[in-house]
Residue frames as a rotation matrix with the C-alpha (Angstrom) as fourth column:
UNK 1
-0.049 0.340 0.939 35.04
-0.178 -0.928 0.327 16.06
0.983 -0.151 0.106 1.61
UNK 2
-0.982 -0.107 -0.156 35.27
0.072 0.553 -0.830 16.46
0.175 -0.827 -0.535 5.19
UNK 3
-0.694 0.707 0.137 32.28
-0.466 -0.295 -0.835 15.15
-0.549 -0.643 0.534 7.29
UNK 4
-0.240 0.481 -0.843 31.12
-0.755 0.454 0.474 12.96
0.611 0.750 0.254 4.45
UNK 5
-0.071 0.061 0.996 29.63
-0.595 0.798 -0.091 9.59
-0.800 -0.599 -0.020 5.43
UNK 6
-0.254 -0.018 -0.967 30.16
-0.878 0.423 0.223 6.29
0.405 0.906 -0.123 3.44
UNK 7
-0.727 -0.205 0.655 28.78
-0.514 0.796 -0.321 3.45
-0.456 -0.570 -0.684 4.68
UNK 8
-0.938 0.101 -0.333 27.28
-0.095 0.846 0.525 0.70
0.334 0.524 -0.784 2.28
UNK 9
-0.906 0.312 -0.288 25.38
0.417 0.782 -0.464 -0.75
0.080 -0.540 -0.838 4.78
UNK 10
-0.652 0.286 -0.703 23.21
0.055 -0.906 -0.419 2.04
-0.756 -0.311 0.575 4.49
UNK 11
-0.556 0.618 -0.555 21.91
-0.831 -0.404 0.382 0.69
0.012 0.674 0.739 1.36
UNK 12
-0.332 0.723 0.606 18.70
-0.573 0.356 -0.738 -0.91
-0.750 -0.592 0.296 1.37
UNK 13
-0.820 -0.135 -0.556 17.87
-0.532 0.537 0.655 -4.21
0.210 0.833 -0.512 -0.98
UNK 14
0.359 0.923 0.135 13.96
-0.933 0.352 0.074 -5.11
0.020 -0.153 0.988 -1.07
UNK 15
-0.885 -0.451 -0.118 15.27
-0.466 0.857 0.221 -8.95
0.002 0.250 -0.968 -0.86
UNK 16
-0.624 0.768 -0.145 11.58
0.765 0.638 0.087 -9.71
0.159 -0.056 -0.986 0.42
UNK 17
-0.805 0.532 0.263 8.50
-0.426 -0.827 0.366 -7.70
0.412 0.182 0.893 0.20
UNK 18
-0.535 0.799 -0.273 5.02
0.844 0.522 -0.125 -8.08
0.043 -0.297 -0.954 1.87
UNK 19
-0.683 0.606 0.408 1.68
-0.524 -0.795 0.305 -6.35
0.509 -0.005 0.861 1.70
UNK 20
-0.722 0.473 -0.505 -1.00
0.670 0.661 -0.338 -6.78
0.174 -0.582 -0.794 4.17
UNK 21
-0.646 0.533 0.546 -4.28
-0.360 -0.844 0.397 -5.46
0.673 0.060 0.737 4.69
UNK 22
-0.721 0.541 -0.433 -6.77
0.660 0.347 -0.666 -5.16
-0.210 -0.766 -0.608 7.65
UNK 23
0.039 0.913 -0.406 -9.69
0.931 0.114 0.347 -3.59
0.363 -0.391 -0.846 8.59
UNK 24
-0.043 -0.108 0.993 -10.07
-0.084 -0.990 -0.111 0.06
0.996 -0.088 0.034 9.20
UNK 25
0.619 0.380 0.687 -9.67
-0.703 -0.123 0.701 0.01
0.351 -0.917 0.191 13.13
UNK 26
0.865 -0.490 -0.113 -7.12
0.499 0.863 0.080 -3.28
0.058 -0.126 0.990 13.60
UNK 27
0.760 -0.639 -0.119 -4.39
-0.196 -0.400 0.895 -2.86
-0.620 -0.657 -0.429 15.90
UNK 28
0.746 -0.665 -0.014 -1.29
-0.580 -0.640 -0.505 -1.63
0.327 0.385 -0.863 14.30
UNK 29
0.618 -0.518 -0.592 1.58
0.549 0.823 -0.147 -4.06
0.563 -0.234 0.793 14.44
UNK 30
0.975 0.221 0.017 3.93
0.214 -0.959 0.184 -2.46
0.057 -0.175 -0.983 17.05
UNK 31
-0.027 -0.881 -0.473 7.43
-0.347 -0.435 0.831 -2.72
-0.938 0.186 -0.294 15.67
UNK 32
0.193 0.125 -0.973 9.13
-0.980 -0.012 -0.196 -3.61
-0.036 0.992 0.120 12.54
UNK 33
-0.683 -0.556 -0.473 10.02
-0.636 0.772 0.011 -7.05
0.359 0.308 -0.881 13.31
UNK 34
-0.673 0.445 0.591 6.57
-0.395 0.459 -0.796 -8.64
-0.625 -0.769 -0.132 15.78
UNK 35
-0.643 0.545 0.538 4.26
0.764 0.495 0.413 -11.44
-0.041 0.677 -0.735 14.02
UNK 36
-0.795 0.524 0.304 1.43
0.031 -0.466 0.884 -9.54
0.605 0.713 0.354 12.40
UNK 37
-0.801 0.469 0.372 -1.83
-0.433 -0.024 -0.901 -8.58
-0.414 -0.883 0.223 14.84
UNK 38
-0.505 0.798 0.329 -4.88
0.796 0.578 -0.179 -10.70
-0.333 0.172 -0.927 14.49
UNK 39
0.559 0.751 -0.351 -6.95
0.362 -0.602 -0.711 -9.39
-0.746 0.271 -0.609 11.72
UNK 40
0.160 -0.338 -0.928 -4.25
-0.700 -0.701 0.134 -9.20
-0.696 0.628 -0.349 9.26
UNK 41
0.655 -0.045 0.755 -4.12
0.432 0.841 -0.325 -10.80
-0.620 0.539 0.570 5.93
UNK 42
-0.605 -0.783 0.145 -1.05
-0.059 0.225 0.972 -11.45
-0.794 0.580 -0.182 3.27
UNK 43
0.769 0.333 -0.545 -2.61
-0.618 0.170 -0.768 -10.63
-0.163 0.927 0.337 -0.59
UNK 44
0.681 -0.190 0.707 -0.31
0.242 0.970 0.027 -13.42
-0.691 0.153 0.707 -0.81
UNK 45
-0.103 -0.966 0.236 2.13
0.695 0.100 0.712 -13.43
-0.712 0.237 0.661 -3.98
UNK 46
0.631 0.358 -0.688 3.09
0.149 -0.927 -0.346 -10.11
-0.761 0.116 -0.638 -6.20
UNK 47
0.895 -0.334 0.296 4.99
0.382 0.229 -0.895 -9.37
0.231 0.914 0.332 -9.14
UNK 48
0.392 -0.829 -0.398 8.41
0.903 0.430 -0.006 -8.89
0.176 -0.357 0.917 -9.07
UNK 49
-0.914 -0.402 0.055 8.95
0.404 -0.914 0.035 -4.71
0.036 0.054 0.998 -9.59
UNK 50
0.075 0.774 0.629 5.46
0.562 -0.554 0.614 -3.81
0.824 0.307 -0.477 -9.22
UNK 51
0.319 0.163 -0.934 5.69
0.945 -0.134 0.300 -2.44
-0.077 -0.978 -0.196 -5.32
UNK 52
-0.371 -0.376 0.849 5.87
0.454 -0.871 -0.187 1.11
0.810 0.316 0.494 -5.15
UNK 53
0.473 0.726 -0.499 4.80
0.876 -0.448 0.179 3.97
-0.094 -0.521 -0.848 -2.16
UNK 54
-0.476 -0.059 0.877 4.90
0.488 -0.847 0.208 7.39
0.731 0.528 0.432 -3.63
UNK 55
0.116 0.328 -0.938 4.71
0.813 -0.574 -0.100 10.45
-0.571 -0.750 -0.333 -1.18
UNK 56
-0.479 -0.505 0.718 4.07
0.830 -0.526 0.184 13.60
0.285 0.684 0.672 -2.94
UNK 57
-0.284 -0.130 -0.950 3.55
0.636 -0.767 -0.085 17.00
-0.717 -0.629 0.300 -1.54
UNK 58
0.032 -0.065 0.997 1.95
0.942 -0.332 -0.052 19.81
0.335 0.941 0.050 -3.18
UNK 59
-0.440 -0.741 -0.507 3.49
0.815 -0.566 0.120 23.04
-0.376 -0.360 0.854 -3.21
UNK 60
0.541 0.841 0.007 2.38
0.822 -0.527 -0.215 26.58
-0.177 0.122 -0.977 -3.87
UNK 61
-0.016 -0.895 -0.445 4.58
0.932 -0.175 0.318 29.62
-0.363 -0.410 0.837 -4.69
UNK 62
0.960 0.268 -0.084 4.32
0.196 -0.853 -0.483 33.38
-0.201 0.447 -0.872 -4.29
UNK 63
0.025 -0.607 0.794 6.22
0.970 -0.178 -0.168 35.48
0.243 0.774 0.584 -6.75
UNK 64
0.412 -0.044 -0.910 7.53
0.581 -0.757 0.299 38.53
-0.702 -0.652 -0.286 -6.55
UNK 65
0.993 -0.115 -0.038 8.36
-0.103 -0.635 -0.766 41.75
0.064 0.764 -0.642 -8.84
UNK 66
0.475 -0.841 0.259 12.04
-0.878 -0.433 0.206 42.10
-0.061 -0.325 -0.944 -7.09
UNK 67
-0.456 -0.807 0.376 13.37
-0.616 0.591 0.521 38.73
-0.642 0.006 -0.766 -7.43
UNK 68
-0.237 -0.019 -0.971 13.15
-0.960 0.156 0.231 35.50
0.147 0.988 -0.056 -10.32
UNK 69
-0.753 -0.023 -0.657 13.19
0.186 0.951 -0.246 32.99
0.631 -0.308 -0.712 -7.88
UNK 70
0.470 0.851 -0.235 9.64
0.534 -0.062 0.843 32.52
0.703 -0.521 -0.484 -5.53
UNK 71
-0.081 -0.174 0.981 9.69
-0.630 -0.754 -0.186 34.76
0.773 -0.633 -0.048 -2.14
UNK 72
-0.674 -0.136 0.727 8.20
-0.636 0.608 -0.476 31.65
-0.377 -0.782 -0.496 -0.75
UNK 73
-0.483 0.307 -0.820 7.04
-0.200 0.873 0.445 28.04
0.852 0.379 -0.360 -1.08
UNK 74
-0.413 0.432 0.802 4.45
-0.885 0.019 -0.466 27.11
-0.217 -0.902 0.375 1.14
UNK 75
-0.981 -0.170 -0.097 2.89
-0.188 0.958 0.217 23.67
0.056 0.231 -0.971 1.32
UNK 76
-0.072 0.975 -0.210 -1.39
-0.982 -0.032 0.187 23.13
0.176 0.220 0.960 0.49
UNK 77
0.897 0.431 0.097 -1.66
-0.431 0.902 -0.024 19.35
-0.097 -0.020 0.995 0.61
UNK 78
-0.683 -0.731 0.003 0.35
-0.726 0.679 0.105 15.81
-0.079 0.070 -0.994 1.10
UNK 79
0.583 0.406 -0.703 -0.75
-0.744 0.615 -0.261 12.84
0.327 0.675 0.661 -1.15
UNK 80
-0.054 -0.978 -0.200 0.28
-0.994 0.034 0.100 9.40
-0.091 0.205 -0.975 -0.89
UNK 81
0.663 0.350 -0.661 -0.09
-0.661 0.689 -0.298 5.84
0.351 0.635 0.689 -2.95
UNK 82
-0.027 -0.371 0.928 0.47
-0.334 0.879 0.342 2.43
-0.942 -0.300 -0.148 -2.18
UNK 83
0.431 0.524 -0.735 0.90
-0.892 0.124 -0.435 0.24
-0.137 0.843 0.520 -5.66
UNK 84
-0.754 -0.479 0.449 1.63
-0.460 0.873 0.160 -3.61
-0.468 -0.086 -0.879 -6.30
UNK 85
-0.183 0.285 -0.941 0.42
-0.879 0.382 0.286 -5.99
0.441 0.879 0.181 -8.93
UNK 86
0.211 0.397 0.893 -1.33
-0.608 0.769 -0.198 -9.22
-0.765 -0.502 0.404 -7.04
UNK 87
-0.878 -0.408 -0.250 -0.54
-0.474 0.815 0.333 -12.61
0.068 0.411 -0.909 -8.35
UNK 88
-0.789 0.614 -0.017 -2.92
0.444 0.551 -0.707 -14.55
-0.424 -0.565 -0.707 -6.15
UNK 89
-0.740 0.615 0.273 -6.78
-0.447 -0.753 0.482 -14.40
0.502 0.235 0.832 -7.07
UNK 90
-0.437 0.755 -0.489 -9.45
0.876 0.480 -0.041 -15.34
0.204 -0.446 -0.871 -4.36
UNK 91
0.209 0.978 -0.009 -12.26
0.832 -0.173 0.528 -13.54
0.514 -0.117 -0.849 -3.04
UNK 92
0.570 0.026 -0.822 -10.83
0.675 -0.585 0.449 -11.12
-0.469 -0.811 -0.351 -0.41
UNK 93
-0.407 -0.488 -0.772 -8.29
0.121 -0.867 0.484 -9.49
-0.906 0.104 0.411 -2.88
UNK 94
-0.109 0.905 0.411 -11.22
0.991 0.065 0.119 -9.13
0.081 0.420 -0.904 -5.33
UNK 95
0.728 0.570 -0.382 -12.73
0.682 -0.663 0.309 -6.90
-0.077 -0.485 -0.871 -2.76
UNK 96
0.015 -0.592 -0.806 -9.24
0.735 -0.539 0.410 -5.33
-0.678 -0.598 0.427 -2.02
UNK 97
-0.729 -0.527 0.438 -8.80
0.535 -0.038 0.844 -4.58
-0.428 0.849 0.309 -5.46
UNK 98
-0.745 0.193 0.638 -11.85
0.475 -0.517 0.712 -2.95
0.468 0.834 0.294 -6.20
UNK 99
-0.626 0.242 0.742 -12.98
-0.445 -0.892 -0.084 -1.26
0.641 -0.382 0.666 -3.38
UNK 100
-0.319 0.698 0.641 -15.62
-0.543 0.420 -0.727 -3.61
-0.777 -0.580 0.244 -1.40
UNK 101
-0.626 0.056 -0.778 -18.03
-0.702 0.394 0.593 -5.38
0.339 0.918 -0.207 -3.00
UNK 102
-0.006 0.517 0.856 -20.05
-0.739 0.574 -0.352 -8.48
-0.674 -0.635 0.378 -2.62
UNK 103
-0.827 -0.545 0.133 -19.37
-0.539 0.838 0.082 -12.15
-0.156 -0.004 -0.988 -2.91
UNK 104
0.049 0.801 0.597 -22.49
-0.910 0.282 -0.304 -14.61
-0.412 -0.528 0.743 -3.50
UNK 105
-0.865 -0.331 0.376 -22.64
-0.186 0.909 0.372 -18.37
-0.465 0.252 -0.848 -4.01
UNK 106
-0.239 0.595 -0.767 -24.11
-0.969 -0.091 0.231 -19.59
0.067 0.799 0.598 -6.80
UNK 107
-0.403 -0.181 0.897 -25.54
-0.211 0.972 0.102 -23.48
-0.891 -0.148 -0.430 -6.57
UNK 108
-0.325 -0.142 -0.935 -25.44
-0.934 0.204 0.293 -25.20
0.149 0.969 -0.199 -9.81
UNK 109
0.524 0.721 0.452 -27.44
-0.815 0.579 0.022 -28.49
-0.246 -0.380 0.892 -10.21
UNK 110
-0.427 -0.904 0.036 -25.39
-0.749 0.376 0.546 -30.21
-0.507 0.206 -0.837 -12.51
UNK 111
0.917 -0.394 -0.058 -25.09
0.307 0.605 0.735 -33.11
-0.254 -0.691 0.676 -12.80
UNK 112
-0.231 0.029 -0.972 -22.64
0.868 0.458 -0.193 -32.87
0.440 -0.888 -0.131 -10.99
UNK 113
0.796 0.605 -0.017 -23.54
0.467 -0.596 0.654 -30.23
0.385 -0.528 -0.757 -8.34
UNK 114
-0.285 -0.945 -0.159 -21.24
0.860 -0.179 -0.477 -27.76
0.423 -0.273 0.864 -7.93
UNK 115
0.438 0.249 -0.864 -20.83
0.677 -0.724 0.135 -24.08
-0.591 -0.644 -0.486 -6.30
UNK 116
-0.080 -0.692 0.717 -20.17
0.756 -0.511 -0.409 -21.30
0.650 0.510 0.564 -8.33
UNK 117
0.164 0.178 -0.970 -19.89
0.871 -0.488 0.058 -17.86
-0.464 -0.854 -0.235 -7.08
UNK 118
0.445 0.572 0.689 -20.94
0.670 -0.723 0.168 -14.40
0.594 0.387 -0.705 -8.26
UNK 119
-0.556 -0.499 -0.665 -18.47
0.681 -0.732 -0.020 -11.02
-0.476 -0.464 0.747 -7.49
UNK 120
0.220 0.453 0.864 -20.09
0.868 -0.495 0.038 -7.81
0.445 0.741 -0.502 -8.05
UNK 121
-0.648 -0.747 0.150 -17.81
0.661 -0.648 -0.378 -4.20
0.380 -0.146 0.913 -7.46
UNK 122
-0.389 0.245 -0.888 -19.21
0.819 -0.351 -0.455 -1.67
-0.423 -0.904 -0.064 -5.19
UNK 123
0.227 0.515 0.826 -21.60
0.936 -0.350 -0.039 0.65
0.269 0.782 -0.562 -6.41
UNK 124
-0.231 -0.378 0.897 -20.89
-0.015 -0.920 -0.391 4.71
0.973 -0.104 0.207 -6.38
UNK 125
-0.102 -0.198 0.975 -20.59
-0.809 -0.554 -0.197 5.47
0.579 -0.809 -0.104 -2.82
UNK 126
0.930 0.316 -0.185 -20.36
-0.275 0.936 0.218 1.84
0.242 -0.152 0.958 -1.90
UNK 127
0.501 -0.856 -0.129 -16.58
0.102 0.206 -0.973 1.82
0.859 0.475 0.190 -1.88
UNK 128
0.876 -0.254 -0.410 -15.00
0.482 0.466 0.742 0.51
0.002 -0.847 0.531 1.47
UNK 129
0.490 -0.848 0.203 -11.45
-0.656 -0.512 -0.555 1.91
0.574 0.139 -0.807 2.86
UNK 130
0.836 -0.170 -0.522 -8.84
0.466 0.723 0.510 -0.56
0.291 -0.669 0.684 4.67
UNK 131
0.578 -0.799 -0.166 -5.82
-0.432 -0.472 0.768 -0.58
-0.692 -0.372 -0.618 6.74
UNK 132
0.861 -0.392 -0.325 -2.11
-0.216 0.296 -0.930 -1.21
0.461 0.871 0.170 4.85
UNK 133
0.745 -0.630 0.218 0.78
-0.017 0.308 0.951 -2.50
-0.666 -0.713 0.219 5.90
UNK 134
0.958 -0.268 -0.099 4.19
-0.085 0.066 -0.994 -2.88
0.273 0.961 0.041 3.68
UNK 135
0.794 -0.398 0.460 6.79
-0.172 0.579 0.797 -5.14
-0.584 -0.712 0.391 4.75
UNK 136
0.759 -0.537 -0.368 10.61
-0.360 0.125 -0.925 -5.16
0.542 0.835 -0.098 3.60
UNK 137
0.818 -0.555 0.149 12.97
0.036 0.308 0.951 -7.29
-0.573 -0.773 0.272 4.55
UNK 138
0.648 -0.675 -0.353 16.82
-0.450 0.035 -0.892 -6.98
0.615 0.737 -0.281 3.47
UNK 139
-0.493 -0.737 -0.463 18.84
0.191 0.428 -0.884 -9.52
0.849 -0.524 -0.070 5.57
UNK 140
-0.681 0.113 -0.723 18.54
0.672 0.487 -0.557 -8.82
0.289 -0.866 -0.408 9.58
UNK 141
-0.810 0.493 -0.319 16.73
-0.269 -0.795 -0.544 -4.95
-0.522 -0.355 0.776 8.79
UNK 142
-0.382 0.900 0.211 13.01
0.923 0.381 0.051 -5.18
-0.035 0.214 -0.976 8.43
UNK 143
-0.927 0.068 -0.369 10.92
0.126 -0.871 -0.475 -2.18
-0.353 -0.487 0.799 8.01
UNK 144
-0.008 0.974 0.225 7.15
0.959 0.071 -0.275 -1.93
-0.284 0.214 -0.935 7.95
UNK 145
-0.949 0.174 0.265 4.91
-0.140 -0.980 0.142 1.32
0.284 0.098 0.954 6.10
UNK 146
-0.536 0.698 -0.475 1.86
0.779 0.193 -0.597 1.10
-0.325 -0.689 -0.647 8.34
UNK 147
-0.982 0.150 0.117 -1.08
-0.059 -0.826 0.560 2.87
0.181 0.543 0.820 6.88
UNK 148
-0.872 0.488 -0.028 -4.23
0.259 0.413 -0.873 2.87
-0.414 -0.769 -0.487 9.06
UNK 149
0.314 0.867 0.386 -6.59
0.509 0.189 -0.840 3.98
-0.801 0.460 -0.382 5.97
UNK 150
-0.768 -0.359 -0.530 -6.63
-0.330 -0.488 0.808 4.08
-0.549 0.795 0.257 2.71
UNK 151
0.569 0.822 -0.024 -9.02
-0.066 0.016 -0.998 3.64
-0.820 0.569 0.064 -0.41
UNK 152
-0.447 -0.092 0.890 -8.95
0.662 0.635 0.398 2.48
-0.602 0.767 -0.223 -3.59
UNK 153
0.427 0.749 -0.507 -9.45
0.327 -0.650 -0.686 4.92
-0.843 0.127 -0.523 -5.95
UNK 154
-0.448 -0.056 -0.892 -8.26
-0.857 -0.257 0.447 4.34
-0.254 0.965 0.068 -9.72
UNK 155
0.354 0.884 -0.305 -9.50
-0.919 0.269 -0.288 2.29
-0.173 0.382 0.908 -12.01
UNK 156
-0.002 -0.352 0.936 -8.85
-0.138 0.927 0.348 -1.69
-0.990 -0.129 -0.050 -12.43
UNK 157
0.573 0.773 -0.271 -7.35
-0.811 0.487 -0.324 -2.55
-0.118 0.405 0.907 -15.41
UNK 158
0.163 -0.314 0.935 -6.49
-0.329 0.876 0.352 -6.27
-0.930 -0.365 0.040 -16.00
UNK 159
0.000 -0.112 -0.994 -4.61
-0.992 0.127 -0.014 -7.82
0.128 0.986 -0.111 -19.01
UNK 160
0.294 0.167 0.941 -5.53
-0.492 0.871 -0.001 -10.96
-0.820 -0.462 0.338 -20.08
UNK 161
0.180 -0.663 -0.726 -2.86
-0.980 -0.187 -0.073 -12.46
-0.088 0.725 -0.683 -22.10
UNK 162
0.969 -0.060 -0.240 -2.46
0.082 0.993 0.084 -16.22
0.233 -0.101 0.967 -23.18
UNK 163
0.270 -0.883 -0.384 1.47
0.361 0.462 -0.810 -15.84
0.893 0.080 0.444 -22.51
UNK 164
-0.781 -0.614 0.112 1.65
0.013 -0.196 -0.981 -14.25
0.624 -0.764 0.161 -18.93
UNK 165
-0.029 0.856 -0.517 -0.67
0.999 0.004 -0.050 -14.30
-0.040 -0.517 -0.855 -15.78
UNK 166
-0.211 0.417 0.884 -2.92
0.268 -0.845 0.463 -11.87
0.940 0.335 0.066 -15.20
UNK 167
-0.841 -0.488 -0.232 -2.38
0.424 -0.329 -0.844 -9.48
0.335 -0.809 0.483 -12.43
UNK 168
0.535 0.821 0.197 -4.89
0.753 -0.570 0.329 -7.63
0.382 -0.028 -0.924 -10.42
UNK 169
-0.249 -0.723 0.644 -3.85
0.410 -0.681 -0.606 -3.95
0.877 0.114 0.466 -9.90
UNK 170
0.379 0.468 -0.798 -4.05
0.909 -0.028 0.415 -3.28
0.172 -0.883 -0.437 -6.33
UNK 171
-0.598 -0.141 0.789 -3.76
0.323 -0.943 0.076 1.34
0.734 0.300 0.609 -6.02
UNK 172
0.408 0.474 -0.780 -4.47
0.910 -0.279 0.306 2.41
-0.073 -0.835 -0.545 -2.45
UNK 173
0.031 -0.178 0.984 -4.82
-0.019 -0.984 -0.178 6.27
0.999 -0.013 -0.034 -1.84
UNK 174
-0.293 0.105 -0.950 -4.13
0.821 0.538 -0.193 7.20
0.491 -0.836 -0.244 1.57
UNK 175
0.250 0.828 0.501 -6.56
0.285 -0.558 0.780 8.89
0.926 -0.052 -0.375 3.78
UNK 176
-0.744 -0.562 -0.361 -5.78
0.505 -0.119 -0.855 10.97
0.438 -0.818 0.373 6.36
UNK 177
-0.171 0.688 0.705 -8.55
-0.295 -0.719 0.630 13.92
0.940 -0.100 0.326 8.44
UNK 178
0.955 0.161 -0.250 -7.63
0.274 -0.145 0.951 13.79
0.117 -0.976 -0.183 12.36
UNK 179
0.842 -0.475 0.254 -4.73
-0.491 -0.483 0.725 13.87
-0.222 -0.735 -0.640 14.22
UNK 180
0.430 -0.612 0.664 -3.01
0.084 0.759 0.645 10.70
-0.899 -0.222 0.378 14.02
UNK 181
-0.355 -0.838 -0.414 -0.40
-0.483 -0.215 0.849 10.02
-0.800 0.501 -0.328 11.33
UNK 182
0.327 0.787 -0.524 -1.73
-0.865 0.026 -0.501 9.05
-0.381 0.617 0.689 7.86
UNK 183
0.650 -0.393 -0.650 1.19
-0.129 0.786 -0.604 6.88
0.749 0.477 0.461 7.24
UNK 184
0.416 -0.774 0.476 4.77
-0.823 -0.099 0.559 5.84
-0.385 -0.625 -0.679 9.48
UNK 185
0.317 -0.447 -0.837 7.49
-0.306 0.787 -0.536 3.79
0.898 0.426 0.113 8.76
UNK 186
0.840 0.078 0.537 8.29
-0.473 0.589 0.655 1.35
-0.265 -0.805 0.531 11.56
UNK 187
0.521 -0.750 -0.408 12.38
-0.235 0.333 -0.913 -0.29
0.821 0.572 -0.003 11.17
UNK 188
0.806 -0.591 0.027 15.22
0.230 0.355 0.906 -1.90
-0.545 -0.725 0.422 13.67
UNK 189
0.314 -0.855 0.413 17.55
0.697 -0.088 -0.712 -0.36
0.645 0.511 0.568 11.17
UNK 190
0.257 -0.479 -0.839 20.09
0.770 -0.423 0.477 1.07
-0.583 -0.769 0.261 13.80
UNK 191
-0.671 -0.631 0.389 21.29
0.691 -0.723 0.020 3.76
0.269 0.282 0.921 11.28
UNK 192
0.082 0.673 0.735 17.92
0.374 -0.704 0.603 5.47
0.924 0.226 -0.309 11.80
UNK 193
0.056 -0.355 -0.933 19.64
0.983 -0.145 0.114 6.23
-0.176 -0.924 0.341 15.43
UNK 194
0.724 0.238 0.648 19.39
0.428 -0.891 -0.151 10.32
0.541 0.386 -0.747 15.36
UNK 195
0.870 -0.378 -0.318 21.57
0.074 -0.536 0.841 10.98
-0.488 -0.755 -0.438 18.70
UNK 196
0.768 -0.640 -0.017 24.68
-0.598 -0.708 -0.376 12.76
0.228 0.299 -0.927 17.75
C-alpha cells in the first residue's frame, strides 16, 4: 500500500526491565537514559512476564433513535496500573507492597541473642502513596514510565509453594487531581521524532 511504513526497528524487546520507587515529592529523573535521582530505590529482582502498565479509559455513549451506531462517545475517566511480581523480600518492599506500614525490632535473648523484627500492614486510612518509575531497556533505546503517585490498592495475595519462590504482588493505581501529568513516558527512541 502506498505510504505504508516498515521498519523492524520499530519493534520494541523488554531485553531488561526495572522498577523503582520514591517518595511522593522526589525529583523526577529527567530523561530516559540519566542515573536515577537521589531518593530512588530498585525493588531489586522480578519475575520474568509479570511487568505490565495498563492504561484504560472509560467511555460513555449517547444513543440515538435515528442511527445504530452511538451519536457520540465522550470520555468520564482515565485509569491506570502498574503490575510486577517482586522476587526480592526485605523491609522496604514489604511496605511497597502493602501500602505503608511499620517495621519494629524485636530483641530476642537467646542464648544466642539475636534481632528479630515485627511487620505490621497499614491500618484503614493508614495507606501511604509513592512515586514509580519503569525502566526498559532494548539494546541502545531506553525508555522510562515516570509516575509521580500512585497507591496500592488491591489485595496481597502470596503463594507459598515448596517448588517455586514466593512472589510478593506489587499493584500500583495511579493517582492523578491537579494539573501535572499522572503518568509520561520518557525515551531516546529517535522514531518518536514527530517532525514531518
Amino acid at each position: 500500500m502506498a505510504g505504508e511504513i516498515t521498519n523492524a526497528t520499530h519493534i520494541v524487546v523488554p531485553a531488561r526491565t526495572r522498577v523503582w520507587l520514591a517518595p511522593v515529592g522526589t525529583a523526577a529523573p529527567a530523561d530516559a537514559t540519566v542515573a536515577m535521582p537521589a531518593g530512588w530505590y530498585s525493588v531489586g529482582l522480578t519475575t520474568e512476564d509479570s511487568l505490565k502498565f495498563n492504561e484504560e479509559p472509560q467511555f460513555e455513549q449517547v444513543k440515538s433513535a435515528q442511527t445504530d451506531f452511538p451519536s457520540r462517545t465522550f470520555q468520564t475517566s482515565d485509569s491506570a496500573t502498574l503490575e510486577v511480581d517482586l522476587q526480592q523480600w526485605n523491609a522496604k518492599n514489604f511496605k511497597a507492597v502493602f501500602g505503608g506500614g511499620t517495621i519494629t525490632e524485636i530483641n530476642v535473648a537467646g542464648p544466642p541473642a539475636t534481632t528479630h523484627y515485627k511487620f505490621a500492614p497499614p491500618r484503614i486510612g493508614g495507606r501511604s502513596e509513592v512515586a514509580a518509575c519503569i525502566e526498559v531497556i532494548d539494546g541502545a533505546k531506553a525508555y522510562r514510565y515516570v509516575i509521580p503517585r500512585s497507591m496500592q490498592m488491591e489485595g496481597v495475595q502470596t503463594d507459598l509453594q515448596k517448588a517455586k519462590e514466593a512472589v510478593l504482588p506489587l499493584r500500583l493505581a495511579v493517582q492523578g487531581g491537579d494539573d501535572a501529568d499522572a503518568w509520561y513516558l520518557l525515551t531516546n527512541d529517535s522514531s518518536f521524532d514527530d517532525a514531518p
